[in-house]
MDAnalysis code that builds the backbone (N, CA, C; Angstrom):
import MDAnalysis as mda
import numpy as np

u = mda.Universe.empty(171, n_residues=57, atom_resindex=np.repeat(np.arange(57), 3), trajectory=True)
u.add_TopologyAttr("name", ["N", "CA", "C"] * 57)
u.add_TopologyAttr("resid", np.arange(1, 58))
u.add_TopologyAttr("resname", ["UNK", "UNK", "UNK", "UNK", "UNK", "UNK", "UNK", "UNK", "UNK", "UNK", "UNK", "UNK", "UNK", "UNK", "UNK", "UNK", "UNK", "UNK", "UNK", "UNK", "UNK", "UNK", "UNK", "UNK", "UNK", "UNK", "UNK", "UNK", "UNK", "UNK", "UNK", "UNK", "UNK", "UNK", "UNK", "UNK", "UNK", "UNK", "UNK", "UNK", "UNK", "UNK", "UNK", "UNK", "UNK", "UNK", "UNK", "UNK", "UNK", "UNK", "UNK", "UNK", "UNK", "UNK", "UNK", "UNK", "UNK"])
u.atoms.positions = np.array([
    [-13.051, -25.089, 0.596],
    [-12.031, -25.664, 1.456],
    [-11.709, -24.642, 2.543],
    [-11.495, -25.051, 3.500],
    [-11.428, -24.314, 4.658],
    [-10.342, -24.297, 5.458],
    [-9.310, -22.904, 5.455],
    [-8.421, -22.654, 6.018],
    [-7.549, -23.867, 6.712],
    [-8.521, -23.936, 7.671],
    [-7.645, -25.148, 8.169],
    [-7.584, -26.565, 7.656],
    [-8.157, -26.961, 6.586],
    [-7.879, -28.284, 5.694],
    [-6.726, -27.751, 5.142],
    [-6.378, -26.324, 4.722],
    [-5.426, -26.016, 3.578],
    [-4.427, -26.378, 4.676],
    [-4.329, -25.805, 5.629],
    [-2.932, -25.826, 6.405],
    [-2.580, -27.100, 6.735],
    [-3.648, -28.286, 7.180],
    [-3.222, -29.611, 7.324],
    [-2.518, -30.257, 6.352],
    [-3.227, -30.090, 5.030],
    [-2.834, -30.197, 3.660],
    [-1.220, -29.538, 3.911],
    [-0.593, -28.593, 3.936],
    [0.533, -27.998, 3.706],
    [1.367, -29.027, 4.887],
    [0.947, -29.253, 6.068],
    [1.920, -29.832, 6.901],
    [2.289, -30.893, 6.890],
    [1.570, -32.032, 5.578],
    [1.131, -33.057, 5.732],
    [2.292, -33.461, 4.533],
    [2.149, -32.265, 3.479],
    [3.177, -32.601, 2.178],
    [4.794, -31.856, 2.898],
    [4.643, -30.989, 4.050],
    [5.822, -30.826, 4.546],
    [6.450, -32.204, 5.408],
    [5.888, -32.931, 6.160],
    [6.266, -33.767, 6.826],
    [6.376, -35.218, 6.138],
    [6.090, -35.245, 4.686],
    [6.807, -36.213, 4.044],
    [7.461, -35.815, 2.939],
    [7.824, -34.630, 3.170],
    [8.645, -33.857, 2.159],
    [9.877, -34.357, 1.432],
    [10.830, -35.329, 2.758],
    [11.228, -36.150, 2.302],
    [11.752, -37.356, 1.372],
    [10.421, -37.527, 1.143],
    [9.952, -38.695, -0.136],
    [9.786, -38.129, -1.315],
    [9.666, -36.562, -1.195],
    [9.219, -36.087, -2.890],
    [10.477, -35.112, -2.866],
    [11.118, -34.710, -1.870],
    [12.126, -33.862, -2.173],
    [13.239, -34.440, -3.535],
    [13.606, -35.042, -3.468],
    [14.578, -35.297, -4.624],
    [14.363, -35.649, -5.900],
    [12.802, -35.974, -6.167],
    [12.087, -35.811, -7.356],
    [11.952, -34.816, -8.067],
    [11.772, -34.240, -7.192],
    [11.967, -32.531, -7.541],
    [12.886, -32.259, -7.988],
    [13.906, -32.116, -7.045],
    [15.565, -31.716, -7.493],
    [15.675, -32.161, -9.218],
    [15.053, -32.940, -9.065],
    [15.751, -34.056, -10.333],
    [14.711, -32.879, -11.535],
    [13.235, -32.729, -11.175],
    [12.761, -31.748, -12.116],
    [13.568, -30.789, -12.527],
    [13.617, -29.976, -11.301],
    [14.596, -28.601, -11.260],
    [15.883, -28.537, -12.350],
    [16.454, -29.543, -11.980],
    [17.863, -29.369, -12.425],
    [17.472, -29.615, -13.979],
    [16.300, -30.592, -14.520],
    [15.994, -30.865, -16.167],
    [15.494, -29.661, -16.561],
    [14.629, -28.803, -15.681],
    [13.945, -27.747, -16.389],
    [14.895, -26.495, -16.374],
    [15.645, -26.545, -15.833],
    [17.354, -25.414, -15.670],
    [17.758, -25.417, -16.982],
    [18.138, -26.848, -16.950],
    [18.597, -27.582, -18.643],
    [17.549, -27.002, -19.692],
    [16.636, -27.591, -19.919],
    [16.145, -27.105, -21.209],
    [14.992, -25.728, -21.309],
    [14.910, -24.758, -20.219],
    [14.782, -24.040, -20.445],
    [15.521, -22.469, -21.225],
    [16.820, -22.582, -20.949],
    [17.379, -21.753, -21.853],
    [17.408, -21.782, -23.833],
    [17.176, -23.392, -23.885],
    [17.101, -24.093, -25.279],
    [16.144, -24.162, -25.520],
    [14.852, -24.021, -24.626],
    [13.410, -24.008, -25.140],
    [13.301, -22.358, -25.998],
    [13.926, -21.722, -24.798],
    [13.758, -20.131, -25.032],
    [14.356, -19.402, -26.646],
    [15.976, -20.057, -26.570],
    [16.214, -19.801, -28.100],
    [15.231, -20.120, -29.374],
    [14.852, -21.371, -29.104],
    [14.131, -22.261, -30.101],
    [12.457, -21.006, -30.687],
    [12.157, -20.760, -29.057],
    [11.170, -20.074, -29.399],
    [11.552, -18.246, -29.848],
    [12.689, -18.512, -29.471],
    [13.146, -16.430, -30.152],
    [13.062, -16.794, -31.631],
    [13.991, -18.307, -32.048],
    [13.933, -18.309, -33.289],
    [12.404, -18.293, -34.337],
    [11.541, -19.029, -33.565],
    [10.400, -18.923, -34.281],
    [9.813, -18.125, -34.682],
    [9.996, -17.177, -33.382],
    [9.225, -15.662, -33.802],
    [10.105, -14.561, -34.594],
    [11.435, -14.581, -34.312],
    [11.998, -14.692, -35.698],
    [11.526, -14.738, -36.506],
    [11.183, -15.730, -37.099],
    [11.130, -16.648, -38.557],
    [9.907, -15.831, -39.022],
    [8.694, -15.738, -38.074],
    [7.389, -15.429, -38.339],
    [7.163, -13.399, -38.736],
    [8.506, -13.127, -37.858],
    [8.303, -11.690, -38.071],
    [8.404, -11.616, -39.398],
    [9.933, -11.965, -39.996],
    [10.833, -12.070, -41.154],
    [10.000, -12.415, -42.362],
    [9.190, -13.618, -42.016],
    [8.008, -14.242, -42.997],
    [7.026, -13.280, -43.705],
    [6.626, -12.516, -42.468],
    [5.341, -11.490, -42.770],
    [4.237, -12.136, -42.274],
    [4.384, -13.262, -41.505],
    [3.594, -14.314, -41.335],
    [2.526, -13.347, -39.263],
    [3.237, -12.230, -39.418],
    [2.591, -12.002, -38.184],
    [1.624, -11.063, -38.244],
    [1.004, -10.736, -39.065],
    [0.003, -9.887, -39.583],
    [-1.042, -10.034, -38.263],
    [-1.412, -8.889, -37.743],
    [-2.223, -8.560, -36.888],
    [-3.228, -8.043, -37.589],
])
C-alpha cells in the first residue's frame, strides 16, 4: 500500500468521522466501565494461581 492510498484512506474516515464518532464514544465510555473490573477479576486469578502453587514454572 502506498503512502498515498494510506493518507486518502485517513481523510476519507476523517471526513465521515461524523457517522462513527459517537459509536465510539459509546465504546469508550463501556470499556472505561469494565476495564477496572476486568483488571481486579484478573489480579484475583493470579492470586488464586500463585496461592494454589498452580504457577510452577
Amino acid at each position: 500500500m502506498t503512502i498515498e492510498k494510506v493518507t486518502n484512506v485517513i481523510a476519507a474516515g476523517a471526513a465521515v468521522s461524523p457517522w462513527w464518532m459517537p459509536s465510539l464514544a459509546s465504546v469508550s465510555q463501556t470499556a472505561a466501565l469494565l476495564l477496572p473490573i476486568l483488571g481486579v477479576v484478573w489480579l484475583a486469578v493470579q492470586i488464586y494461581w500463585k496461592v494454589t502453587g498452580r504457577d510452577d514454572d
